[in-house]
mmCIF file of the N, C-alpha and C atoms, coordinates in Angstrom:
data_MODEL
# 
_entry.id   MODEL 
# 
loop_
_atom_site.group_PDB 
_atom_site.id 
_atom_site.type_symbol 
_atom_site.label_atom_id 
_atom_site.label_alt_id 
_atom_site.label_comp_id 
_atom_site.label_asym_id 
_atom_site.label_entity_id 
_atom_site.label_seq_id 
_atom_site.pdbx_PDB_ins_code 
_atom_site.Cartn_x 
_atom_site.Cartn_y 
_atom_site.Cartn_z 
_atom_site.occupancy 
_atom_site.B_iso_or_equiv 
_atom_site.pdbx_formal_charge 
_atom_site.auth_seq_id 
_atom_site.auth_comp_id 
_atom_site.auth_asym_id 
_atom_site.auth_atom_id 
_atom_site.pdbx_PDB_model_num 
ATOM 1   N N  . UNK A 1 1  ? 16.118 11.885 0.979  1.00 0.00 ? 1  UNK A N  1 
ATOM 2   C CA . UNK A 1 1  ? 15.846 12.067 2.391  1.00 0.00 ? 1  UNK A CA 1 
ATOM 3   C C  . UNK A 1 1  ? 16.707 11.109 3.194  1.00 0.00 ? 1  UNK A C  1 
ATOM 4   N N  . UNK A 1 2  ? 16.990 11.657 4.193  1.00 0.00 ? 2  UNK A N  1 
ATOM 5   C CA . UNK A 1 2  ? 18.025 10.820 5.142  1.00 0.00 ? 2  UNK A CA 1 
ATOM 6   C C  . UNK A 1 2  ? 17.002 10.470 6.139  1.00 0.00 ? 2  UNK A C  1 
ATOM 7   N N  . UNK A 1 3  ? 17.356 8.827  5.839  1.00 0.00 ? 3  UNK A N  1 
ATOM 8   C CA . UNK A 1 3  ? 16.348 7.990  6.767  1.00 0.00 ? 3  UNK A CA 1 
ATOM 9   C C  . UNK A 1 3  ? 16.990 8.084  8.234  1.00 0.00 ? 3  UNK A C  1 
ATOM 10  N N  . UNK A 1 4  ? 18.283 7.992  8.929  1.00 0.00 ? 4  UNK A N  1 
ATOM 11  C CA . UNK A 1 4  ? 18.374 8.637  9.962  1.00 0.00 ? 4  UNK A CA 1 
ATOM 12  C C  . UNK A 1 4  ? 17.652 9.829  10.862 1.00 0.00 ? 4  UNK A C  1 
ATOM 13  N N  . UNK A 1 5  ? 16.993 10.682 10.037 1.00 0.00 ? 5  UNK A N  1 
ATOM 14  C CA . UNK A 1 5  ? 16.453 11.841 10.324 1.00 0.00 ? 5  UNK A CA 1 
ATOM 15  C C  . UNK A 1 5  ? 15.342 11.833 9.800  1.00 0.00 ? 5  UNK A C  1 
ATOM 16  N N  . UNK A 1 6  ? 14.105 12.013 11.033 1.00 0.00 ? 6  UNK A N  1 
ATOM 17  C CA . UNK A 1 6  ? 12.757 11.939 10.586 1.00 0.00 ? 6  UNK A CA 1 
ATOM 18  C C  . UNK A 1 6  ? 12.048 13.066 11.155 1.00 0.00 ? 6  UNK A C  1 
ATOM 19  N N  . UNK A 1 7  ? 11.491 14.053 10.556 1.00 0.00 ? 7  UNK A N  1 
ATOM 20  C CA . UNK A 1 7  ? 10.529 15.388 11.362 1.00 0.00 ? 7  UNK A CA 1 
ATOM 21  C C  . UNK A 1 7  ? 9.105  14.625 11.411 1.00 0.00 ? 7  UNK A C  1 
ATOM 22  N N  . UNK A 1 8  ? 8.526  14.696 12.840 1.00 0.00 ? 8  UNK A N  1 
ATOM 23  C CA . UNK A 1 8  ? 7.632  14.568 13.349 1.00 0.00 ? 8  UNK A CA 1 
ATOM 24  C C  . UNK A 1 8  ? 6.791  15.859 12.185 1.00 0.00 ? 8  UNK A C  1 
ATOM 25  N N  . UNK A 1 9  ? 5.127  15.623 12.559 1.00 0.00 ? 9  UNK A N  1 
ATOM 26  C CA . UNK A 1 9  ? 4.327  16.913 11.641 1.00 0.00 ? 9  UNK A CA 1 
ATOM 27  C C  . UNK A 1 9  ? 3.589  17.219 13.264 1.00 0.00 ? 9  UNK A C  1 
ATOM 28  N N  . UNK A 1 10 ? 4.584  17.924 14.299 1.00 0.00 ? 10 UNK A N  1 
ATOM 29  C CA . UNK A 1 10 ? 3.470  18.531 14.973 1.00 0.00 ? 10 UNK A CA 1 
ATOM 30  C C  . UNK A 1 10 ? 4.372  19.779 15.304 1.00 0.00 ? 10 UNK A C  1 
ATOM 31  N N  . UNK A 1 11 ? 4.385  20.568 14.575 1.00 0.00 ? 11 UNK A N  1 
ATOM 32  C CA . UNK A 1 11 ? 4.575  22.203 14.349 1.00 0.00 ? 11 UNK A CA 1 
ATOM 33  C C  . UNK A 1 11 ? 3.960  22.827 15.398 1.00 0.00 ? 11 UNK A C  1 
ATOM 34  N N  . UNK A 1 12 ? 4.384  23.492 16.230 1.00 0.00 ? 12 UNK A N  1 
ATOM 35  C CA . UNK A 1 12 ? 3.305  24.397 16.727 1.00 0.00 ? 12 UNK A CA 1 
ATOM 36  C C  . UNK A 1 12 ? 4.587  25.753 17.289 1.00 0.00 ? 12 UNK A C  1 
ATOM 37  N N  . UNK A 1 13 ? 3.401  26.709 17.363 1.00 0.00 ? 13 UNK A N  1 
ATOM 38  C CA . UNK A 1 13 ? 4.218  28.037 17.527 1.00 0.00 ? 13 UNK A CA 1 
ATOM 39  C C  . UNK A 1 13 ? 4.717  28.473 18.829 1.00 0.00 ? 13 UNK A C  1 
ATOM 40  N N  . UNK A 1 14 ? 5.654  28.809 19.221 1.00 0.00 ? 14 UNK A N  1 
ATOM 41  C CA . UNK A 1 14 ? 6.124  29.026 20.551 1.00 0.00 ? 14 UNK A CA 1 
ATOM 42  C C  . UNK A 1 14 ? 6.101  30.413 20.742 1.00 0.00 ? 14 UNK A C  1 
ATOM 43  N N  . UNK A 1 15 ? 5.387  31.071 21.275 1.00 0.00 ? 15 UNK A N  1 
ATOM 44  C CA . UNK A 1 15 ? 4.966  32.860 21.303 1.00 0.00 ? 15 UNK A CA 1 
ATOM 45  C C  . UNK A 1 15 ? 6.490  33.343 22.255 1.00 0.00 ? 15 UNK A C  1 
ATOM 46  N N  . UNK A 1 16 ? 6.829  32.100 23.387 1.00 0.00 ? 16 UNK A N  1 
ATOM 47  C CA . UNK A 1 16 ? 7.720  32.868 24.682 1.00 0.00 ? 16 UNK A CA 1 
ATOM 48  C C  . UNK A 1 16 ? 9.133  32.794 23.477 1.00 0.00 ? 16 UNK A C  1 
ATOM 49  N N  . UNK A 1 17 ? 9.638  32.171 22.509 1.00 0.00 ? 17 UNK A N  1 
ATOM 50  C CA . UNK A 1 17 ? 10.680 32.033 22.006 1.00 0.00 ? 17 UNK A CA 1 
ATOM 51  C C  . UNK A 1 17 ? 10.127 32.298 20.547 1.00 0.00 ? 17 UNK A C  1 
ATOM 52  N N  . UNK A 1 18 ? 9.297  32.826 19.737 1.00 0.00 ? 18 UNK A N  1 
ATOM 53  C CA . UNK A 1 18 ? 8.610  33.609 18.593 1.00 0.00 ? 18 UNK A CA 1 
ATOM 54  C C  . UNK A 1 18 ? 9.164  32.404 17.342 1.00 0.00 ? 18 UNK A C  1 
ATOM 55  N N  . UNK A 1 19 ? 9.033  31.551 17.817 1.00 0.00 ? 19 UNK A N  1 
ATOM 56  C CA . UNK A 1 19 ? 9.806  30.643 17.260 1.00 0.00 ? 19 UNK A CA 1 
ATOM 57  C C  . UNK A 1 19 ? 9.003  28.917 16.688 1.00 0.00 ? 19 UNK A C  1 
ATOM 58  N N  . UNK A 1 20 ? 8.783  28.581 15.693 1.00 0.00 ? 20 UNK A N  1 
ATOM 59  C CA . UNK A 1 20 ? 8.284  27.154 15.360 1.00 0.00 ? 20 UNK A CA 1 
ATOM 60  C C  . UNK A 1 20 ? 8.881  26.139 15.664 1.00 0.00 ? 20 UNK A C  1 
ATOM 61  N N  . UNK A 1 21 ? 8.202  25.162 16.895 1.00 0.00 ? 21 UNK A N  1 
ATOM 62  C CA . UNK A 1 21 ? 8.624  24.074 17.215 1.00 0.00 ? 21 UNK A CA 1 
ATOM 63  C C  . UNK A 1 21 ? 8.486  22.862 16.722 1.00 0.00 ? 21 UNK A C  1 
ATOM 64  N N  . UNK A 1 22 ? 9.154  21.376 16.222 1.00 0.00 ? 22 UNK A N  1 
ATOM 65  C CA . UNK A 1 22 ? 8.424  20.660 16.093 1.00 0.00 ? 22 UNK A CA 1 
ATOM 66  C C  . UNK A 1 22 ? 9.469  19.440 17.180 1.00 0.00 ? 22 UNK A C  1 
ATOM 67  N N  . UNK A 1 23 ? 9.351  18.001 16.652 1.00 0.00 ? 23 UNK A N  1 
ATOM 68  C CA . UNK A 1 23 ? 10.084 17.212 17.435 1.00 0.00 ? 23 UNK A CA 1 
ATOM 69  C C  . UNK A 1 23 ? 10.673 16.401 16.397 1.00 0.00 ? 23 UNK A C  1 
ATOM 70  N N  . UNK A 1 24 ? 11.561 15.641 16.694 1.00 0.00 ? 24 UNK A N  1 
ATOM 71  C CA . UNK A 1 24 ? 12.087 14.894 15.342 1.00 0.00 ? 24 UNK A CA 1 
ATOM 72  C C  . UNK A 1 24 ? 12.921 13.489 16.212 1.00 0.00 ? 24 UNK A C  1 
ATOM 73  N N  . UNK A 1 25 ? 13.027 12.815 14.980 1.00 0.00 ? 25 UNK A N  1 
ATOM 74  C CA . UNK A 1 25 ? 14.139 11.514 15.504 1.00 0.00 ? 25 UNK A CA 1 
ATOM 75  C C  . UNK A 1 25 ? 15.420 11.432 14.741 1.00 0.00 ? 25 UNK A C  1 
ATOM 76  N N  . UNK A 1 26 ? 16.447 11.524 15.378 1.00 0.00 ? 26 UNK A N  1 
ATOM 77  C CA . UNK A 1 26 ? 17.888 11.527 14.957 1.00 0.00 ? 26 UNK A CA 1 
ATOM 78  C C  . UNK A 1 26 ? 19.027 10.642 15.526 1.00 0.00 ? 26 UNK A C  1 
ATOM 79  N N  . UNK A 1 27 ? 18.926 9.639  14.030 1.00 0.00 ? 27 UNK A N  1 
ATOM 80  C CA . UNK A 1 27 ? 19.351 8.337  14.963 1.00 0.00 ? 27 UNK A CA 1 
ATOM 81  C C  . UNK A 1 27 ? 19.588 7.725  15.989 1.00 0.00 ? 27 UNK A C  1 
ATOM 82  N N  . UNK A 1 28 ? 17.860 8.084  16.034 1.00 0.00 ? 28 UNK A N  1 
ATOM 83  C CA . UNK A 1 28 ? 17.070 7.165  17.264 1.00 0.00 ? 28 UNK A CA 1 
ATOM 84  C C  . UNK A 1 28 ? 17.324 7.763  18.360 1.00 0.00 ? 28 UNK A C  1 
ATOM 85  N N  . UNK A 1 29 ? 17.761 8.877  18.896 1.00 0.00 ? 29 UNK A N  1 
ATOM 86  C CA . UNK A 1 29 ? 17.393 9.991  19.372 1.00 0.00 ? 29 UNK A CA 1 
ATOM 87  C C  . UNK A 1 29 ? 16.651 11.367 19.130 1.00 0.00 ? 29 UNK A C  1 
ATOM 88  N N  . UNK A 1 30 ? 15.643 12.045 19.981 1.00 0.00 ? 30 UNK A N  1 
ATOM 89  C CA . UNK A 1 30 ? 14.248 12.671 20.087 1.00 0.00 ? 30 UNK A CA 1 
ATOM 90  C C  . UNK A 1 30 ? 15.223 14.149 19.904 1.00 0.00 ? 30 UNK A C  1 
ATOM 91  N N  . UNK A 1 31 ? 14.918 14.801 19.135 1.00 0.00 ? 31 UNK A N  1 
ATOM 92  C CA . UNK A 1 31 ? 15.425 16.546 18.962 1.00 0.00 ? 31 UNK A CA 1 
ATOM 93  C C  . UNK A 1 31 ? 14.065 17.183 19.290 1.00 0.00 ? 31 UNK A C  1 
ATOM 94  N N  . UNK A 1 32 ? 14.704 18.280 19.633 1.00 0.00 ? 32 UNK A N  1 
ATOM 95  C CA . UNK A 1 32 ? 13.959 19.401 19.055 1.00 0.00 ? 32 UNK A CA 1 
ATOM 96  C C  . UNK A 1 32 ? 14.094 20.288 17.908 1.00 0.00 ? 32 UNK A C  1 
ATOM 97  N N  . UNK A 1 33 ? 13.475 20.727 17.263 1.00 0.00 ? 33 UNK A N  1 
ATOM 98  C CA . UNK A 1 33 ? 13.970 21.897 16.378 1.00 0.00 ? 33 UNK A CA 1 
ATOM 99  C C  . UNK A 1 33 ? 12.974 23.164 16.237 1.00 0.00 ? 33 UNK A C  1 
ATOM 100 N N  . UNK A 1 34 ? 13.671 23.858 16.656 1.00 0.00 ? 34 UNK A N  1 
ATOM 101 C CA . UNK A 1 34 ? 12.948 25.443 16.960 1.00 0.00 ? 34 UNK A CA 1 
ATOM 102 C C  . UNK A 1 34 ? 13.300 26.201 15.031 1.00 0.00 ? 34 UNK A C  1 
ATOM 103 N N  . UNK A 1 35 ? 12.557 26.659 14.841 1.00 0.00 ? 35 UNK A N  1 
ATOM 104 C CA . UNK A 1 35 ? 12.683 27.606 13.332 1.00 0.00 ? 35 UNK A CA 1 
ATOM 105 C C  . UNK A 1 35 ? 12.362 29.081 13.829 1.00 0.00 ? 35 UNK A C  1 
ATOM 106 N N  . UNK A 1 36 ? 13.145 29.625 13.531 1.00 0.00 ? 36 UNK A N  1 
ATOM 107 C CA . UNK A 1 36 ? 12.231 30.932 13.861 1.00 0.00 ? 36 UNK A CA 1 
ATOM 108 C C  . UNK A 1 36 ? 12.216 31.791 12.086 1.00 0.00 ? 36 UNK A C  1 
ATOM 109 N N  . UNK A 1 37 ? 11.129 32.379 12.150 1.00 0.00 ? 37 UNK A N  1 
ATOM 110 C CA . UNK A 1 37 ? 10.357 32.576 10.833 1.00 0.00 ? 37 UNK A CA 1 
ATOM 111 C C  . UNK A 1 37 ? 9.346  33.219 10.723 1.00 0.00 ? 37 UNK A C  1 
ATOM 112 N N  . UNK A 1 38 ? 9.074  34.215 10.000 1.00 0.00 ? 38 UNK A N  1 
ATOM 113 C CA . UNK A 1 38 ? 7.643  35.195 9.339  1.00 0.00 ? 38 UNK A CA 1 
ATOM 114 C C  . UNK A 1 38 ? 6.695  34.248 9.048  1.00 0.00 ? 38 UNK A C  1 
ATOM 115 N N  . UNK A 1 39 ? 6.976  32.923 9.040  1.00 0.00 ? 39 UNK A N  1 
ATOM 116 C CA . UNK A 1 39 ? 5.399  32.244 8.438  1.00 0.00 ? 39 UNK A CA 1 
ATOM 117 C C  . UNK A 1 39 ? 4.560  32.085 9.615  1.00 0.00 ? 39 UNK A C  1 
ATOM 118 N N  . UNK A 1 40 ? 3.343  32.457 9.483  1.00 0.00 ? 40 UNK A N  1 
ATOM 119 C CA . UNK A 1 40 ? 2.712  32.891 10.045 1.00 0.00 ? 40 UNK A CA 1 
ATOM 120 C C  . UNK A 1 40 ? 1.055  31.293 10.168 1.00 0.00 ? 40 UNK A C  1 
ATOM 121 N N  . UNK A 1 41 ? 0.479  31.004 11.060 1.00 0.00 ? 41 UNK A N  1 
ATOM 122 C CA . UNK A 1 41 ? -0.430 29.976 10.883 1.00 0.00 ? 41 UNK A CA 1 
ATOM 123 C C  . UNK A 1 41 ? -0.791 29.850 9.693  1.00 0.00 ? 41 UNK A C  1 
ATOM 124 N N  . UNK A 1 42 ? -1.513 30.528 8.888  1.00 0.00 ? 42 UNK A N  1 
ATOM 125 C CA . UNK A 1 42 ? -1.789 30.474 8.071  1.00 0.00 ? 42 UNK A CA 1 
ATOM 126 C C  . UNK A 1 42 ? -0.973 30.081 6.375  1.00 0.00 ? 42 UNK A C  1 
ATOM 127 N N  . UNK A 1 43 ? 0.509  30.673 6.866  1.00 0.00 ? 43 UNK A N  1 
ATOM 128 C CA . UNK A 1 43 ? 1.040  29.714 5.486  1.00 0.00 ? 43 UNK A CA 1 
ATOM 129 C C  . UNK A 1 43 ? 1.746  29.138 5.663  1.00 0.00 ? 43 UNK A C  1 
ATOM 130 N N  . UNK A 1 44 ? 1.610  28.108 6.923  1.00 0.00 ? 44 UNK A N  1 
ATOM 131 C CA . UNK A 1 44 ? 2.504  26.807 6.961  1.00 0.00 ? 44 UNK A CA 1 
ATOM 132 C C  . UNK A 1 44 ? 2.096  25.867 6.488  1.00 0.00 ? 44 UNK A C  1 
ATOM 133 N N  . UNK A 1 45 ? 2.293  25.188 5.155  1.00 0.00 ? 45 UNK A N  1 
ATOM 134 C CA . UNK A 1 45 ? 1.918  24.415 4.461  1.00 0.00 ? 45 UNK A CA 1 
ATOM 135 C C  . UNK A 1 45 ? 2.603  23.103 3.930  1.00 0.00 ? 45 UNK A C  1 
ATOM 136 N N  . UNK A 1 46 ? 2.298  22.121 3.572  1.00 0.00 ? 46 UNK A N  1 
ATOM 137 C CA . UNK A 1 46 ? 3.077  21.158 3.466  1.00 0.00 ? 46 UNK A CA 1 
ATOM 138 C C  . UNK A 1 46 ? 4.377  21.536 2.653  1.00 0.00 ? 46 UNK A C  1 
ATOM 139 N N  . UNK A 1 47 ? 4.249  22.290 1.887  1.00 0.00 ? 47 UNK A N  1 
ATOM 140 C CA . UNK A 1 47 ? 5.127  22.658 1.312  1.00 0.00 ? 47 UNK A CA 1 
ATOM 141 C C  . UNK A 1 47 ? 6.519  23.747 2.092  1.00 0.00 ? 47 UNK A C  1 
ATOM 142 N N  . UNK A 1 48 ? 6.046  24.533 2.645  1.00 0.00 ? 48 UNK A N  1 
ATOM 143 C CA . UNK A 1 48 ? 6.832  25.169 3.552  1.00 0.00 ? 48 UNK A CA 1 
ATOM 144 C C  . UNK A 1 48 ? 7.657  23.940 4.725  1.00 0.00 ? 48 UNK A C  1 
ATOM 145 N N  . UNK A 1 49 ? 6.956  22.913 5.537  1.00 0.00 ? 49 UNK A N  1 
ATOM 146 C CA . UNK A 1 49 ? 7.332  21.993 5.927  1.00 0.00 ? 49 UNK A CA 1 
ATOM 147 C C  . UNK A 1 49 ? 8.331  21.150 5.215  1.00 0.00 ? 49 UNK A C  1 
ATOM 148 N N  . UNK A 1 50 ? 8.555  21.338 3.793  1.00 0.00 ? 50 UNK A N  1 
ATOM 149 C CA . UNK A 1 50 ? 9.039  20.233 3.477  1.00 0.00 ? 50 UNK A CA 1 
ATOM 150 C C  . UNK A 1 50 ? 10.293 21.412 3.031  1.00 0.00 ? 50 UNK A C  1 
ATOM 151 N N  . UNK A 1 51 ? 10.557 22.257 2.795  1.00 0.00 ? 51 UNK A N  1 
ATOM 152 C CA . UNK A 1 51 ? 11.356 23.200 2.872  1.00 0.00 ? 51 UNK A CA 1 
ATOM 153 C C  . UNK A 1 51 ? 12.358 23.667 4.094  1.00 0.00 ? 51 UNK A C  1 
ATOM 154 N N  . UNK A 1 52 ? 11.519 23.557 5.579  1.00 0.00 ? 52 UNK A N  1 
ATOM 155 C CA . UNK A 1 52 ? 12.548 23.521 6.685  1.00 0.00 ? 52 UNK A CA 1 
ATOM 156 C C  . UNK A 1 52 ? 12.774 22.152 6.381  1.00 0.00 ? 52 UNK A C  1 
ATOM 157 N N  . UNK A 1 53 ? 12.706 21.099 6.202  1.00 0.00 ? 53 UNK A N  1 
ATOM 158 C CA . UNK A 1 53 ? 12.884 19.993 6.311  1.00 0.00 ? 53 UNK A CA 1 
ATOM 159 C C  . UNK A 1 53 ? 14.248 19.739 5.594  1.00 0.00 ? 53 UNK A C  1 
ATOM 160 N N  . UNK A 1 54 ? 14.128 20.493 4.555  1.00 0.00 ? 54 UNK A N  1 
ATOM 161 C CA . UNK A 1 54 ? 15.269 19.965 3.679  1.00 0.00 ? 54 UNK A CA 1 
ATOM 162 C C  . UNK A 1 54 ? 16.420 21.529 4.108  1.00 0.00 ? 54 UNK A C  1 
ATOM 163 N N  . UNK A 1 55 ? 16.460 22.305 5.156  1.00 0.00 ? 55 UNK A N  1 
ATOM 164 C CA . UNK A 1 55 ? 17.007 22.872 5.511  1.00 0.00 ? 55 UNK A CA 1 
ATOM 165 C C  . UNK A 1 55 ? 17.976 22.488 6.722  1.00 0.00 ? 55 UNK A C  1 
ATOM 166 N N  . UNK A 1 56 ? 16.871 21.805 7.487  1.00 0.00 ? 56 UNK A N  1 
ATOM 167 C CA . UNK A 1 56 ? 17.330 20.951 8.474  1.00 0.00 ? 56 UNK A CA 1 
ATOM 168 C C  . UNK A 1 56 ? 18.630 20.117 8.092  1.00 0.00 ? 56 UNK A C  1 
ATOM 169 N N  . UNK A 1 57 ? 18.288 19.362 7.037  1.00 0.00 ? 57 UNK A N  1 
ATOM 170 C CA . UNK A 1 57 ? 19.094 17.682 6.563  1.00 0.00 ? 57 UNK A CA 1 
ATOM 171 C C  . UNK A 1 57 ? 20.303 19.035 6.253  1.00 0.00 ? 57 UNK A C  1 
ATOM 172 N N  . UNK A 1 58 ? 20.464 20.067 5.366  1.00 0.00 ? 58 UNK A N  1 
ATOM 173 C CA . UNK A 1 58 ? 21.408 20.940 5.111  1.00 0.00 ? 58 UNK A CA 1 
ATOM 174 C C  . UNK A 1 58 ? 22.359 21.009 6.306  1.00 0.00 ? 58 UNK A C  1 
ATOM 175 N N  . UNK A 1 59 ? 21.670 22.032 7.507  1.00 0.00 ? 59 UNK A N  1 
ATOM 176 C CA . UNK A 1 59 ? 22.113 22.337 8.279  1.00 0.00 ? 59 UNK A CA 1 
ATOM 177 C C  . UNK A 1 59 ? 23.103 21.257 9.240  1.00 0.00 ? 59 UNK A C  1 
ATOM 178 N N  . UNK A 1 60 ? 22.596 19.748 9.019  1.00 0.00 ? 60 UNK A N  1 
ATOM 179 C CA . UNK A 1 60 ? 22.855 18.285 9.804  1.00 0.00 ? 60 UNK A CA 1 
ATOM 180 C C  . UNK A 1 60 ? 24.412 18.168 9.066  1.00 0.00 ? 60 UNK A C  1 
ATOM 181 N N  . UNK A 1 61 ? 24.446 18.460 8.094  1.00 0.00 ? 61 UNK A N  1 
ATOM 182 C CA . UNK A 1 61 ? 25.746 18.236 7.271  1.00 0.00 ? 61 UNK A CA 1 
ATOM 183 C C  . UNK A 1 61 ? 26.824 18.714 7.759  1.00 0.00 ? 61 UNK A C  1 
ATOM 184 N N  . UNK A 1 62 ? 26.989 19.899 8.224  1.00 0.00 ? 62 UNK A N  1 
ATOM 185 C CA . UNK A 1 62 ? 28.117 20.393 9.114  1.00 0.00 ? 62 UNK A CA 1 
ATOM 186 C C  . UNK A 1 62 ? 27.522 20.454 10.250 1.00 0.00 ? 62 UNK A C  1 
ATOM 187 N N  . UNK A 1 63 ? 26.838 20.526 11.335 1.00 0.00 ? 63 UNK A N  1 
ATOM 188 C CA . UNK A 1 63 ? 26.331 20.684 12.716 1.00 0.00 ? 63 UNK A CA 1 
ATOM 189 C C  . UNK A 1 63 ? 25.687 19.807 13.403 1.00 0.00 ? 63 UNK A C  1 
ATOM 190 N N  . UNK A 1 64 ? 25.540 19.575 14.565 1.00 0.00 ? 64 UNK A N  1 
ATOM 191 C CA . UNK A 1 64 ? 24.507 19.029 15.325 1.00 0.00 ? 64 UNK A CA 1 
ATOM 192 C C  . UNK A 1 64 ? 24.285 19.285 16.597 1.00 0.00 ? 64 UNK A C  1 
ATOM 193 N N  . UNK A 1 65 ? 22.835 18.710 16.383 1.00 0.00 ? 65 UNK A N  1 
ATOM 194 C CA . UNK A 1 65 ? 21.777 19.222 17.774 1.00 0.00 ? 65 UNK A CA 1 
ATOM 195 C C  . UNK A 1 65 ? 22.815 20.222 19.118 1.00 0.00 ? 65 UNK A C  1 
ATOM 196 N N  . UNK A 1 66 ? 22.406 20.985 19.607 1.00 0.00 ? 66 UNK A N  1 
ATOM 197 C CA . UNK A 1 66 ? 23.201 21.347 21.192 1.00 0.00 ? 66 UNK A CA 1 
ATOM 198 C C  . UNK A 1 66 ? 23.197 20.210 22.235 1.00 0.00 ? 66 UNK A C  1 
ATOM 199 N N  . UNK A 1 67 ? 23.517 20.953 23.025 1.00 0.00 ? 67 UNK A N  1 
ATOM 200 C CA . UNK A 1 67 ? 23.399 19.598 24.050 1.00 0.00 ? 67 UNK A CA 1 
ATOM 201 C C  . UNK A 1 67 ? 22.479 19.031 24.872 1.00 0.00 ? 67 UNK A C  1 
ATOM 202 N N  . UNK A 1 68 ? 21.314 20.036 24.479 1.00 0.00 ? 68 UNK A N  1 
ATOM 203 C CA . UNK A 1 68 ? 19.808 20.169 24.920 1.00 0.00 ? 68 UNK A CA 1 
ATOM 204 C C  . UNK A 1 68 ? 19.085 19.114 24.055 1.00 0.00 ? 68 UNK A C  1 
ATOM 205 N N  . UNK A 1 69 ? 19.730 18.913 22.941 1.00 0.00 ? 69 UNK A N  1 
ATOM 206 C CA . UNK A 1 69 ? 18.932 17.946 22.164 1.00 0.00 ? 69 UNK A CA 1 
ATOM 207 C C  . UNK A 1 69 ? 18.417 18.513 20.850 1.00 0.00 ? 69 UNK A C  1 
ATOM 208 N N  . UNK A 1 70 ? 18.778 20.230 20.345 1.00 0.00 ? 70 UNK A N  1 
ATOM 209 C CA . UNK A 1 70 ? 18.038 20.942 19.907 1.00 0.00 ? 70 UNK A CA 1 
ATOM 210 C C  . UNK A 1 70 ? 19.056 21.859 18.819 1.00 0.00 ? 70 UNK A C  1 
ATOM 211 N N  . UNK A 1 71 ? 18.028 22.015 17.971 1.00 0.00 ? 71 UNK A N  1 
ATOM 212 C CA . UNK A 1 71 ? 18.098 22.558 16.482 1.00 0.00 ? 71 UNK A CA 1 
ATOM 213 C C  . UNK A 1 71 ? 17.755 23.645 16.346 1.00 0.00 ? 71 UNK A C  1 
ATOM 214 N N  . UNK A 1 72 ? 18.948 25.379 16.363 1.00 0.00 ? 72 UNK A N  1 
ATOM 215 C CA . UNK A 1 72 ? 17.554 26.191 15.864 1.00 0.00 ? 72 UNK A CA 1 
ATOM 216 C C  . UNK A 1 72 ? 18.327 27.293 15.199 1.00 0.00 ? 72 UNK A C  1 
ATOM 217 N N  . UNK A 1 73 ? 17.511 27.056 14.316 1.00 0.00 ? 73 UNK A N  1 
ATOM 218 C CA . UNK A 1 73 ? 17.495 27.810 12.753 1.00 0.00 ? 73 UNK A CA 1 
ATOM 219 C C  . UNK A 1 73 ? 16.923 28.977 13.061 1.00 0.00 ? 73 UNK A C  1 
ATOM 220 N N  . UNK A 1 74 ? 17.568 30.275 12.187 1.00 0.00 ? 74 UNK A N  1 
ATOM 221 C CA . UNK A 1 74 ? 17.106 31.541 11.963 1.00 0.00 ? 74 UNK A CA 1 
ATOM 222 C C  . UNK A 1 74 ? 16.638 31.910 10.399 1.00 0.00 ? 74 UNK A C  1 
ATOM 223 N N  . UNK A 1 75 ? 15.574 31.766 10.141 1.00 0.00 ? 75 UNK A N  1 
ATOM 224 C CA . UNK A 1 75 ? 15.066 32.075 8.988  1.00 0.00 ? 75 UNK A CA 1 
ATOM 225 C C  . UNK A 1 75 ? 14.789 33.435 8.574  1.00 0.00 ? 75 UNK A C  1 
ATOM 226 N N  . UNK A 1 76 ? 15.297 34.256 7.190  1.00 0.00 ? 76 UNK A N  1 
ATOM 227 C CA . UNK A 1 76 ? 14.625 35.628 6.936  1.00 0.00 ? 76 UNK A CA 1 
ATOM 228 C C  . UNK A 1 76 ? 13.975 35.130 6.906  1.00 0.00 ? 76 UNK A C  1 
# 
């Protein structure tokens, strides 16, 4: 895990953008990161969390945040 990059655990679903929000810190600046994704309340689980998570750190490798501050992934 890249200690630079830390995901907050407050997930919540964004209905106007169909999309999972959470907040994060990226060297020591506040992101956002939007997921958009079929998982549904019910099977977001620590495990699924720790899966965007390590999608995220992927995605950080070639890209970063917009200029909004923000991350967003398209998940099948």
């Amino acid at each position: 895990m890249n200690q630079s990059f830390i995901i907050n655990d407050d997930y919540q679903f964004d209905k106007q953008s169909g999309c999972w929000c959470c907040t994060a810190m990226l060297a020591g600046n506040r992101i956002t990161i939007f997921i958009k994704s079929d998982i549904n309340e019910k099977q977001l689980t620590q495990n699924v969390k720790f899966d965007w998570e390590c999608i995220v750190e992927d995605w950080l490798e070639e890209n970063e945040p917009n200029t909004k501050n923000e991350i967003i992934i398209e998940l099948s």
